[in-house]
DRENDRENVEX-73539 format. One record per residue (C-alpha): x, y, z. Coordinates in steps of 0.5 Angstrom, whole numbers, padded with zeros to 4 digits. Example, Ala and Ser with C-alpha at 12.3 -4.5 7.8 and 13.67 -1.06 7.14 Angstrom:
BEGIN
(r (0025,-0009,0016))
(r (0027,-0002,0014))
END
This chain:
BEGIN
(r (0000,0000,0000))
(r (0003,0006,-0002))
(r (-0001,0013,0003))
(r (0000,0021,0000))
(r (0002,0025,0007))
(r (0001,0032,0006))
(r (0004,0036,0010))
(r (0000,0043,0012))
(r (0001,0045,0018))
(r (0004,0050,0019))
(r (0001,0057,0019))
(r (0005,0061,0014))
(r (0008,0067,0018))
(r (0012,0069,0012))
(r (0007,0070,0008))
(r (0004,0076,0012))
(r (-0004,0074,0012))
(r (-0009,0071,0017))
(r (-0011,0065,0014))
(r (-0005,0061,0013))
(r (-0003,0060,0006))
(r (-0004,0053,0005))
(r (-0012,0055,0004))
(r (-0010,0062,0000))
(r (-0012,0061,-0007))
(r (-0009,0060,-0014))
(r (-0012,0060,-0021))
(r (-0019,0060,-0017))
(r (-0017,0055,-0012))
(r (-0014,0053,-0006))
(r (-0006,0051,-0006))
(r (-0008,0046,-0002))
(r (-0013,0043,-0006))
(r (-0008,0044,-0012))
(r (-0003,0039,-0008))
(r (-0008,0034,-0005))
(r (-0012,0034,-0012))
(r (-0005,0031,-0015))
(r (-0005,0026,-0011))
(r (-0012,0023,-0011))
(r (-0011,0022,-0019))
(r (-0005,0018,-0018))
(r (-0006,0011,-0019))
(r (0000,0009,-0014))
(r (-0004,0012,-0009))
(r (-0008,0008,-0004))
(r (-0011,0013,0001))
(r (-0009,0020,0004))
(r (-0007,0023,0010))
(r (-0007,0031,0010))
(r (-0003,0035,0017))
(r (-0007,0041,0019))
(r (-0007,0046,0024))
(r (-0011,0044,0030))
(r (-0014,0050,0029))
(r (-0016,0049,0021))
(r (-0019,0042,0022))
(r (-0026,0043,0021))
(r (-0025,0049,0016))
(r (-0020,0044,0012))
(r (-0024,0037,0012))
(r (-0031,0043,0010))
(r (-0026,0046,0004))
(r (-0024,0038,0002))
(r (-0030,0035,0003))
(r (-0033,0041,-0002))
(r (-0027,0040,-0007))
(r (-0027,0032,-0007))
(r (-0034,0029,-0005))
(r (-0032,0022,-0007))
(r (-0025,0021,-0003))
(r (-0024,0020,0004))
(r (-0019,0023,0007))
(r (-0015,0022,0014))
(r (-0015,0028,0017))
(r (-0010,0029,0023))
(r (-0008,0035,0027))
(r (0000,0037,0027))
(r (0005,0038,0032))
(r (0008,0044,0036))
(r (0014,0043,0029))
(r (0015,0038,0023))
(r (0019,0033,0026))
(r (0013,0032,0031))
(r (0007,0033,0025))
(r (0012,0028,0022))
(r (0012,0023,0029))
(r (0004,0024,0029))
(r (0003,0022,0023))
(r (0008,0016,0022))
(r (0004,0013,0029))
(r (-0002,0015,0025))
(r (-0001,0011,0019))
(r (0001,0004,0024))
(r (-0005,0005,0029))
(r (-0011,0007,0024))
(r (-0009,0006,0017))
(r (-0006,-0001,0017))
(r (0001,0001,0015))
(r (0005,-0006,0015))
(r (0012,-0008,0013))
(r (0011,-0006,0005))
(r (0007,0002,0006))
(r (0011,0007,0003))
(r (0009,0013,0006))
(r (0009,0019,0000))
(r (0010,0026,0004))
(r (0010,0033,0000))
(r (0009,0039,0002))
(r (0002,0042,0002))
(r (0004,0049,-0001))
(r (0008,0045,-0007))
(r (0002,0046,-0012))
(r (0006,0043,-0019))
(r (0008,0037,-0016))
(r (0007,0031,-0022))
(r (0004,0024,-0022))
(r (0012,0023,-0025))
(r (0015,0026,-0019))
(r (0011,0022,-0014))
(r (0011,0015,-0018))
(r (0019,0015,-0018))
(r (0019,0017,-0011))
(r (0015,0010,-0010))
(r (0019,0006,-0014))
(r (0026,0009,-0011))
(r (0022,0008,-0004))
(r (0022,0001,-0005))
(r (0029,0000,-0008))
(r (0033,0004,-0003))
(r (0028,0005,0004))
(r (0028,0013,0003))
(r (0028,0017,-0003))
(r (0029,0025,-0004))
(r (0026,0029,-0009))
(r (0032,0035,-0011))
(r (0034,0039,-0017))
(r (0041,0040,-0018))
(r (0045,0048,-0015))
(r (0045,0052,-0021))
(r (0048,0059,-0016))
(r (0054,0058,-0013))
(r (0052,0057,-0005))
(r (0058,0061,0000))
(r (0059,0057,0007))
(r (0060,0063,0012))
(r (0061,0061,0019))
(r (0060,0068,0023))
(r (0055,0072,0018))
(r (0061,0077,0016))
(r (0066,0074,0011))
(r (0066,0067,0006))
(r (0069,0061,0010))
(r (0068,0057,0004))
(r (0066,0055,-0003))
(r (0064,0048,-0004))
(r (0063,0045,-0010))
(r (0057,0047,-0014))
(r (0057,0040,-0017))
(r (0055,0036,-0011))
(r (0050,0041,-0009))
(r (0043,0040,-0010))
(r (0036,0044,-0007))
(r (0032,0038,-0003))
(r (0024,0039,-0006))
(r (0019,0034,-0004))
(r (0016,0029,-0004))
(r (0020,0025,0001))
(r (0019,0017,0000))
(r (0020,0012,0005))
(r (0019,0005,0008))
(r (0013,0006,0014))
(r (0017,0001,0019))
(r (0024,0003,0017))
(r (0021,0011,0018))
(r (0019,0008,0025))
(r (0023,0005,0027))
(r (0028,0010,0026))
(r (0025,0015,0029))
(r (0022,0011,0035))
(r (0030,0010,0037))
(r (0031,0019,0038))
(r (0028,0022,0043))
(r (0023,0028,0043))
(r (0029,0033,0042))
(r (0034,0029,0037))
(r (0028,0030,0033))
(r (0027,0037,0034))
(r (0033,0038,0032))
(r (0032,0035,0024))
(r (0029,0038,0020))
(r (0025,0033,0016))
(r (0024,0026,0015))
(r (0030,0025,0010))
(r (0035,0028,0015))
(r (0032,0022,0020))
(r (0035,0017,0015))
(r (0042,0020,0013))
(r (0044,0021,0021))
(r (0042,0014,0023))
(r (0047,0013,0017))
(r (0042,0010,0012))
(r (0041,0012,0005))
(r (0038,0017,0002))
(r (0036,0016,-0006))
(r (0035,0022,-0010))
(r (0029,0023,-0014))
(r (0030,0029,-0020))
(r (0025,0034,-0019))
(r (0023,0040,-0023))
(r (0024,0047,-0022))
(r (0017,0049,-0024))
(r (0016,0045,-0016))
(r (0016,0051,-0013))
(r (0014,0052,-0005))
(r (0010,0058,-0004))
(r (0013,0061,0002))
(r (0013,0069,0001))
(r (0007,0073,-0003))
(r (0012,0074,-0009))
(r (0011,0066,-0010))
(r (0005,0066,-0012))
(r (0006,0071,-0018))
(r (0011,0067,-0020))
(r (0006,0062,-0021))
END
């Protein structure tokens, strides 16, 4: 079984409006209505488990409902952070949804409106073969490394650089089990479910992405859209 996990629980304080920007609108619907919608037309996917502000619960379960009359969503409240949204809803998959030993849990980020049916399949596909998987594209500007804010400490190579998108793929148990071995505040410290993988040393495969895959983050963004 193969579960879409959106994640759209933050509230978007960069984006400078009252209601968070995963319910602000985009060609005439809501982003997040843009992101879900790709992955209930993906064949690869079972079922869906979108992470909502505690407080935007029953505003996001009325908005899908009215959006998509004939899927039933999970819906769940997220954390104080991502790691613990990413937590809650690693131990929702197991405890409600019947997760096993072969679920791949496809994550994505909800204000990621241009994410493609290629996109979340090849993550399916890598996911199974390796255990995780990252979508990236590779680092087109030079990136400087400063370690007090002031002056270039460094230059790495543009050519082992890449900008990590989502999805983010993994194995559900493999996920689990990892996450279950850190404690709350190892956690905190990671970023995302990929960095799970990669400081448990395990590998990490990547997935090539897309620059149109953008994530609406500042008003700016949606111009660009």
């Amino acid at each position: 079984m193969n579960i879409g996990v959106i994640l759209a629980a933050g509230h978007g304080s960069r984006m400078g409006t009252a209601l968070p920007k995963q319910f602000l609108p985009l060609d005439g619907e809501p982003i997040l209505v843009h992101s879900v919608r790709r992955f209930a037309e993906c064949r690869d996917i079972g079922q869906i488990l979108i992470a909502l502000p505690s407080d935007y619960l029953d505003y996001g379960k009325k908005l899908l409902d009215d959006y998509f009359p004939q899927n039933r969503f999970f819906l769940i409240s997220g954390g104080k952070d991502r790691s613990a949204t990413l937590r809650r809803l690693v131990d929702f998959v197991f405890a409600q949804m019947g997760a096993d030993e072969n679920t791949i849990l496809v994550t994505h980020d909800g204000v990621r409106p241009f994410v493609t049916e290629k996109m979340i399949t090849e993550n399916i596909r890598a996911a199974r073969e390796c255990g995780a998987c990252n979508t990236v594209v590779p680092a087109v500007d030079t990136i400087l490394v400063s370690l007090d804010g002031e002056y270039i400490s460094s230059v790495p190579d543009r050519a082992t650089l890449y900008h990590a998108q989502t999805p983010q793929s993994f194995s559900a148990l493999k996920l689990k089990m990892l996450m279950d071995r850190m404690s709350d505040d190892d956690l905190s410290r990671l970023t995302d479910g990929c960095s799970v993988f990669v400081v448990s040393g395990e590998p990490v495969k990547l997935v090539a992405g897309s620059r149109e895959n953008i994530k609406i983050t500042v008003p700016s963004d949606l111009k660009l859209s």
